[in-house]
OpenMM code with the backbone's topology and positions (N, CA, C; nanometers):
from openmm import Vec3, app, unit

residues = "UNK UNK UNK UNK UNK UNK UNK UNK UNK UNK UNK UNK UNK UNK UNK UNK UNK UNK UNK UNK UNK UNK UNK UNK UNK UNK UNK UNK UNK UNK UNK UNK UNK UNK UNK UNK UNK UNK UNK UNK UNK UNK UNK UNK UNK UNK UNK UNK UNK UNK UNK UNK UNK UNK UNK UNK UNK UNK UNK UNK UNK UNK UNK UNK UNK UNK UNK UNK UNK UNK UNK UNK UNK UNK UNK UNK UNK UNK UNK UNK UNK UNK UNK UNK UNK UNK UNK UNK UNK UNK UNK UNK UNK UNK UNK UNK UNK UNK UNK".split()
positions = [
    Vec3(0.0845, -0.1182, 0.0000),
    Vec3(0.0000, 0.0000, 0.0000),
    Vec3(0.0881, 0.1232, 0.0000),
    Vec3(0.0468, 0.2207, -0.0304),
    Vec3(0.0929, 0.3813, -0.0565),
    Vec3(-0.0270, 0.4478, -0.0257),
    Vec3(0.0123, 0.5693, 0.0482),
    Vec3(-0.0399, 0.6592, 0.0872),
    Vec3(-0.0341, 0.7576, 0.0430),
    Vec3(-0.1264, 0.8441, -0.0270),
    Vec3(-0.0933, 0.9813, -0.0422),
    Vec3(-0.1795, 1.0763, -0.0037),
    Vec3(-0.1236, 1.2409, 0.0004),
    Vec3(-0.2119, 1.3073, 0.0482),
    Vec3(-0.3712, 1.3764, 0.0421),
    Vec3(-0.4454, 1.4207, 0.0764),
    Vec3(-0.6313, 1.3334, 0.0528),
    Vec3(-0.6195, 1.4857, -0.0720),
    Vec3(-0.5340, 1.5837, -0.0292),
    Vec3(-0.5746, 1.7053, -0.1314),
    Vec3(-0.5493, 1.6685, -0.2493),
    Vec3(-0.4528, 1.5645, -0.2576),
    Vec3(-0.4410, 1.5125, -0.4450),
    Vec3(-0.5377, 1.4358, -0.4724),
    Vec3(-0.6536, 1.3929, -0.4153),
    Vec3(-0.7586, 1.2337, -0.4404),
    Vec3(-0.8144, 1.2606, -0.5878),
    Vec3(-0.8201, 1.3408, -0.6626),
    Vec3(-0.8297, 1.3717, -0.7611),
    Vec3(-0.7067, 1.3667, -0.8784),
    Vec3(-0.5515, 1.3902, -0.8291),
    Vec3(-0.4601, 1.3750, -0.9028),
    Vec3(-0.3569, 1.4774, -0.8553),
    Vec3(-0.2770, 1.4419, -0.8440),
    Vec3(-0.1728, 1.6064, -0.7765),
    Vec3(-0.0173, 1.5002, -0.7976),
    Vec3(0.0376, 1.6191, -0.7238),
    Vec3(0.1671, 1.5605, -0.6911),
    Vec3(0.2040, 1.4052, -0.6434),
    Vec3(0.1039, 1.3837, -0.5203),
    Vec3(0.1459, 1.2878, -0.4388),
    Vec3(0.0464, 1.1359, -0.4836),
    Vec3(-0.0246, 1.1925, -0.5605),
    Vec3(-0.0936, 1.0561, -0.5954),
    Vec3(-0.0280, 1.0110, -0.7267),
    Vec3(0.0840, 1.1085, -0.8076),
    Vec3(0.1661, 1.0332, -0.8868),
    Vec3(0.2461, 0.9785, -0.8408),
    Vec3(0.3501, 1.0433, -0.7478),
    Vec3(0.4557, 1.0029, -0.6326),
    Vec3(0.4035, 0.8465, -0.5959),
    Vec3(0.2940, 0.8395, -0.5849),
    Vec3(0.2470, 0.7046, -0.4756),
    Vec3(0.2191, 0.6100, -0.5773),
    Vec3(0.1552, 0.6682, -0.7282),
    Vec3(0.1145, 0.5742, -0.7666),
    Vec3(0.2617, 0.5054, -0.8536),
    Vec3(0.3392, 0.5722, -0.9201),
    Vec3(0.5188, 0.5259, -0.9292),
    Vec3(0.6074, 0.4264, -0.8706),
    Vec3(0.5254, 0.5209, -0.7220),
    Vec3(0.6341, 0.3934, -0.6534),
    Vec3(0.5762, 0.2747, -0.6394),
    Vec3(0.4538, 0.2640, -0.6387),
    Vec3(0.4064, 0.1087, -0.6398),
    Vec3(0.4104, 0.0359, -0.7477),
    Vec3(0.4285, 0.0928, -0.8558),
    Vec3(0.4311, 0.0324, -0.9895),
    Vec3(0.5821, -0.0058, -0.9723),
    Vec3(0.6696, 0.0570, -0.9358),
    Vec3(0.8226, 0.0092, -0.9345),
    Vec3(0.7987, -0.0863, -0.8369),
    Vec3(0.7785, -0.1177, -0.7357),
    Vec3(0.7408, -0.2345, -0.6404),
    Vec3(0.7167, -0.3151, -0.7060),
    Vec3(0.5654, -0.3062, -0.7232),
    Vec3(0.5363, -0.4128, -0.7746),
    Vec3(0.6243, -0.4989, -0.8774),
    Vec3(0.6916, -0.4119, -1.0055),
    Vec3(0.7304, -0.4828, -1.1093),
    Vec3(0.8531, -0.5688, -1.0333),
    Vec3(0.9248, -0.5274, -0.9443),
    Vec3(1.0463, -0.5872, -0.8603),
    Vec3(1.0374, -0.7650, -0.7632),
    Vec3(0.8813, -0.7027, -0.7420),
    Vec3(0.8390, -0.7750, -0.5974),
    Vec3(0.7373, -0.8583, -0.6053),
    Vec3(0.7333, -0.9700, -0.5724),
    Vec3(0.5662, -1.0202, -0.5728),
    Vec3(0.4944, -1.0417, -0.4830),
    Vec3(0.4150, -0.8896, -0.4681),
    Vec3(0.3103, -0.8531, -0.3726),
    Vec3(0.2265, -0.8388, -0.3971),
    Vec3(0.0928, -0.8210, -0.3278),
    Vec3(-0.0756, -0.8307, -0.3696),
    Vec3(-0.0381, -0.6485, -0.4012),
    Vec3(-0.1412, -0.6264, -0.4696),
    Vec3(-0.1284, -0.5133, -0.5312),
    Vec3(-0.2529, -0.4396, -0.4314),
    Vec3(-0.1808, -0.3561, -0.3265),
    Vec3(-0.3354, -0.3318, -0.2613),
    Vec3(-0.3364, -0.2360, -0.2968),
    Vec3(-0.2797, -0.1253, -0.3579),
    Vec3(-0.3408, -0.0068, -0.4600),
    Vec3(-0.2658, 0.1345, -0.3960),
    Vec3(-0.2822, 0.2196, -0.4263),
    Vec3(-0.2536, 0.3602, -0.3490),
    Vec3(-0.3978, 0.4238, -0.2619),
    Vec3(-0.3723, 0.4810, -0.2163),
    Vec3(-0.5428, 0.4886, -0.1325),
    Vec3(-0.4807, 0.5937, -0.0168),
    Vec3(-0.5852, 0.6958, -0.0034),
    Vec3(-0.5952, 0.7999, 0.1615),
    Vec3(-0.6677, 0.7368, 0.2241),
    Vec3(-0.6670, 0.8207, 0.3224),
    Vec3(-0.7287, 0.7756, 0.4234),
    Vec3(-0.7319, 0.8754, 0.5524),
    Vec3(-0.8736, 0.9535, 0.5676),
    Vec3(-0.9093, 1.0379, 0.6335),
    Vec3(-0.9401, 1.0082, 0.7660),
    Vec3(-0.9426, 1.1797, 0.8769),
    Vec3(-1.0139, 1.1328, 1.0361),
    Vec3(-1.1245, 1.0802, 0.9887),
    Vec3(-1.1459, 1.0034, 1.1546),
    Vec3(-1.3401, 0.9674, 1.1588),
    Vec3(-1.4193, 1.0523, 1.1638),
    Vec3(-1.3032, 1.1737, 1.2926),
    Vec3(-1.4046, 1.3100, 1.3149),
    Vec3(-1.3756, 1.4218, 1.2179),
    Vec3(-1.3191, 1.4390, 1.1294),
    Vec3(-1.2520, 1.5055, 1.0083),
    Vec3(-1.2534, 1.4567, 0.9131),
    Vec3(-1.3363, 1.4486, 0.7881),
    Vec3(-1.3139, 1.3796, 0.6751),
    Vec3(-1.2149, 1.4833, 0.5599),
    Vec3(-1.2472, 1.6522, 0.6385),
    Vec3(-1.1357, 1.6527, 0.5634),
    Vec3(-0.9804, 1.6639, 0.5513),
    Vec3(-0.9321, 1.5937, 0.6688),
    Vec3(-0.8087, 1.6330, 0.6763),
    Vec3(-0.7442, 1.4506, 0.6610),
    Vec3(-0.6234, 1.4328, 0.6606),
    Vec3(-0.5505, 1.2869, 0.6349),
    Vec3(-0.5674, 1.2408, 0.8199),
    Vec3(-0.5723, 1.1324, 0.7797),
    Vec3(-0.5656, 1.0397, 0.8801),
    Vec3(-0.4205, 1.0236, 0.9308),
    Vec3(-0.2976, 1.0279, 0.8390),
    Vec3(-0.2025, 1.0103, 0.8819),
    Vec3(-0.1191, 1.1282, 0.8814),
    Vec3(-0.0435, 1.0980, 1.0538),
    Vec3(-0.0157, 1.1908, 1.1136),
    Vec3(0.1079, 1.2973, 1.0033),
    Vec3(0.1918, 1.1880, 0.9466),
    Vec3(0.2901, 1.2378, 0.8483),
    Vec3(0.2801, 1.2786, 0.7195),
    Vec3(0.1518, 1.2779, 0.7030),
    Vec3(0.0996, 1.3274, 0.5524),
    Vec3(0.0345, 1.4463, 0.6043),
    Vec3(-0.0511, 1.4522, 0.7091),
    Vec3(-0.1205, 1.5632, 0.7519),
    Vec3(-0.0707, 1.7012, 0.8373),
    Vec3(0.0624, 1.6643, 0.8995),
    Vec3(0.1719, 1.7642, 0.9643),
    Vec3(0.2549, 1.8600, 0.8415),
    Vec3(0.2572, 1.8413, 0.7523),
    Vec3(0.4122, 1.8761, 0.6551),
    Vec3(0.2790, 1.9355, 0.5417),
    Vec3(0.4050, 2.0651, 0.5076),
    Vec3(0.3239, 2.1436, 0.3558),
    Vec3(0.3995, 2.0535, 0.2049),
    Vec3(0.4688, 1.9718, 0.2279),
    Vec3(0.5745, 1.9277, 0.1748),
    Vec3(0.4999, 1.7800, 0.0744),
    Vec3(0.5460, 1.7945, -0.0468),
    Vec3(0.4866, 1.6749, -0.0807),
    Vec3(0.5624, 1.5369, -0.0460),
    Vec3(0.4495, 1.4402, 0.0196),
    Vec3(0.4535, 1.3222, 0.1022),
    Vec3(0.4270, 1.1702, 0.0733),
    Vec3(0.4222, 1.0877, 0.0870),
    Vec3(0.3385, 0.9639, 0.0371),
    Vec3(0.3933, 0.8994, 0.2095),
    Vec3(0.3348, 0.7859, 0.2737),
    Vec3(0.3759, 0.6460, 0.3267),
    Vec3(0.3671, 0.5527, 0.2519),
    Vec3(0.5017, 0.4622, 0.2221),
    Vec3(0.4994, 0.3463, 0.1580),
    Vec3(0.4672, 0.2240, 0.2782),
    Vec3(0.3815, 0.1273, 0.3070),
    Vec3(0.3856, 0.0026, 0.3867),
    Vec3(0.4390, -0.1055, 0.2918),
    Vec3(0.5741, -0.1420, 0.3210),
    Vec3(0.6288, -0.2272, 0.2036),
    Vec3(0.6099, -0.4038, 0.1846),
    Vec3(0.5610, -0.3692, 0.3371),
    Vec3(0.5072, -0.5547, 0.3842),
    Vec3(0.4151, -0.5301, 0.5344),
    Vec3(0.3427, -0.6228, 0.5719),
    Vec3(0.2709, -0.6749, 0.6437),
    Vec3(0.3784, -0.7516, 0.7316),
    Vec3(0.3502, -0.7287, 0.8716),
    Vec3(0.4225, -0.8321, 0.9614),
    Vec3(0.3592, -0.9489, 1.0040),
    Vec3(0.2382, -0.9464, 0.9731),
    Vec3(0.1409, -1.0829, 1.0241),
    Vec3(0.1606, -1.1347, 0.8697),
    Vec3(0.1982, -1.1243, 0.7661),
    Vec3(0.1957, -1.1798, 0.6612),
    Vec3(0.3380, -1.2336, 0.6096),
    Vec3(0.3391, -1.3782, 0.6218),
    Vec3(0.4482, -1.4448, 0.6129),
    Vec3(0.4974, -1.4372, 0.4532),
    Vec3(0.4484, -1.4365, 0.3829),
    Vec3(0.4799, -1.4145, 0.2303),
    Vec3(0.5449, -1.2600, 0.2081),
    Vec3(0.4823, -1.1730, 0.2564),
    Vec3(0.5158, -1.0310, 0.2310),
    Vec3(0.6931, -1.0200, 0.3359),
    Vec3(0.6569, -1.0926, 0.4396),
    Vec3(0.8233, -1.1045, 0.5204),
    Vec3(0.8975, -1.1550, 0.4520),
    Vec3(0.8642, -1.2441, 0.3979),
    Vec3(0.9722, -1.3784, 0.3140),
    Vec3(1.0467, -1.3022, 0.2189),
    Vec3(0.9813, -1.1689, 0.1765),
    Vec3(1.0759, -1.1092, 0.0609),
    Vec3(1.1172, -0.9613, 0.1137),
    Vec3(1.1244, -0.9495, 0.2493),
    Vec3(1.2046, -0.8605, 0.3077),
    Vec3(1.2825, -0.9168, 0.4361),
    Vec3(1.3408, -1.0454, 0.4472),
    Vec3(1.4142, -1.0854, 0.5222),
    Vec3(1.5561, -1.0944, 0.5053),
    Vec3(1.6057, -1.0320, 0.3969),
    Vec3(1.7592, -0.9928, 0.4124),
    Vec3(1.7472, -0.8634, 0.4295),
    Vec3(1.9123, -0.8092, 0.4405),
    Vec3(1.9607, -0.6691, 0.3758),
    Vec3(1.9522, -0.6318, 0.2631),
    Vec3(1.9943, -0.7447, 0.2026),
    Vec3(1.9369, -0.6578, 0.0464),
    Vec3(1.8461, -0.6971, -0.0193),
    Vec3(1.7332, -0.7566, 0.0534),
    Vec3(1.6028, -0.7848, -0.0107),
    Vec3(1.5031, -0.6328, 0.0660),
    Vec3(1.5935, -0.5533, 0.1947),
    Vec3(1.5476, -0.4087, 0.1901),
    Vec3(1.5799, -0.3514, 0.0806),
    Vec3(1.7016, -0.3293, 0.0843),
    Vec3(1.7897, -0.2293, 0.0237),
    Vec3(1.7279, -0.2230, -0.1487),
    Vec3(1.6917, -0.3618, -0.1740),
    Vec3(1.6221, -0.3413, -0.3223),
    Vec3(1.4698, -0.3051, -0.3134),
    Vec3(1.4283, -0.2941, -0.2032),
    Vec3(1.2645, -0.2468, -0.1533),
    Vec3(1.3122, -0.0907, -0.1470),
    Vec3(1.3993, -0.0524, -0.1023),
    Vec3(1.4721, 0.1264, -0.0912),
    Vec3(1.4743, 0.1388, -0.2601),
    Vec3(1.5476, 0.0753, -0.2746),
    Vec3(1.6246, 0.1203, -0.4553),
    Vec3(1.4779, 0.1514, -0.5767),
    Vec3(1.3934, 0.0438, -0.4818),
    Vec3(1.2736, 0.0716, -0.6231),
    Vec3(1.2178, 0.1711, -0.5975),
    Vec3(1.1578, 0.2168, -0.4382),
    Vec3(1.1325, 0.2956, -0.3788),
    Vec3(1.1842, 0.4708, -0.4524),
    Vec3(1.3166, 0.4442, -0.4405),
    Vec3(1.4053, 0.5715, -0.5530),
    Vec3(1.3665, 0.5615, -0.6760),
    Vec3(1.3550, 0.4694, -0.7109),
    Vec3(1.3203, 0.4828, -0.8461),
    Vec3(1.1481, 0.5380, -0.8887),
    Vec3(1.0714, 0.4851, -0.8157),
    Vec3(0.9518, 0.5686, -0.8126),
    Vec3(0.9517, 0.7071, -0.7947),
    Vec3(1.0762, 0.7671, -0.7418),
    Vec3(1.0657, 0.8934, -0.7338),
    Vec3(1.0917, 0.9840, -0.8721),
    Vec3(1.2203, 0.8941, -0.8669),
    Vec3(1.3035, 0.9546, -0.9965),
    Vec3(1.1796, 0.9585, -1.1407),
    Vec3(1.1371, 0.8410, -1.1573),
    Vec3(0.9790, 0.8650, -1.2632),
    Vec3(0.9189, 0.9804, -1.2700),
    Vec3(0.8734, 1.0238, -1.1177),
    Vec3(0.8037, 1.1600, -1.0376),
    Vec3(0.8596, 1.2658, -1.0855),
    Vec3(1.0472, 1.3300, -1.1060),
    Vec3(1.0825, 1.3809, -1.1385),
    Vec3(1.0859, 1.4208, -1.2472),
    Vec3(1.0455, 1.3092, -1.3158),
    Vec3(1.1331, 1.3316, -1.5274),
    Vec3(1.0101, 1.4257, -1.5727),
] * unit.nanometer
topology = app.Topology()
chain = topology.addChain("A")
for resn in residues:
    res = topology.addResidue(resn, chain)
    for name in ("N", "CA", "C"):
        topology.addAtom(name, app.Element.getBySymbol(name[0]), res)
């Protein structure tokens, strides 16, 4: 999953940012594709739910790169460089963002 901020839910900065980097994931990794998606207060629908998307004027995304109750999603982040290539694609979703 990717997170981006609820003011792009229409298209902006951060819902390209988010949607990039999951496409670089994905093509790297074999994970369920749970999509890019916000996610607002209960008592605020209009502000982000998450604390680090909703603090900063700055464009943002959260990447969740695996599940810890999910033994398949661990299995392909249990080395160093089965991170380090979860980081690298991660960059590379950005760099897309940039061009």
């Amino acid at each position: 999953e990717v997170f981006y901020k609820l003011k792009d839910k229409n298209g902006g900065t951060t819902k390209t940012l988010a949607t990039n980097i999951l496409n670089r994931i994905l093509e790297k990794f074999n994970l369920k594709n749970r999509g890019t998606k916000i996610r607002t207060l209960s008592t605020d629908p209009t502000k982000d739910y998450l604390y680090v998307l909703r603090t900063n004027d700055m464009p943002a995304v959260l990447v969740e790169c695996a599940f810890l109750d999910n033994e398949k999603d661990m299995s392909l982040l249990n080395t160093s460089s089965k991170v380090k290539e979860m980081g690298t694609q991660i960059g590379k979703g950005i760099e897309d963002s940039l061009k």
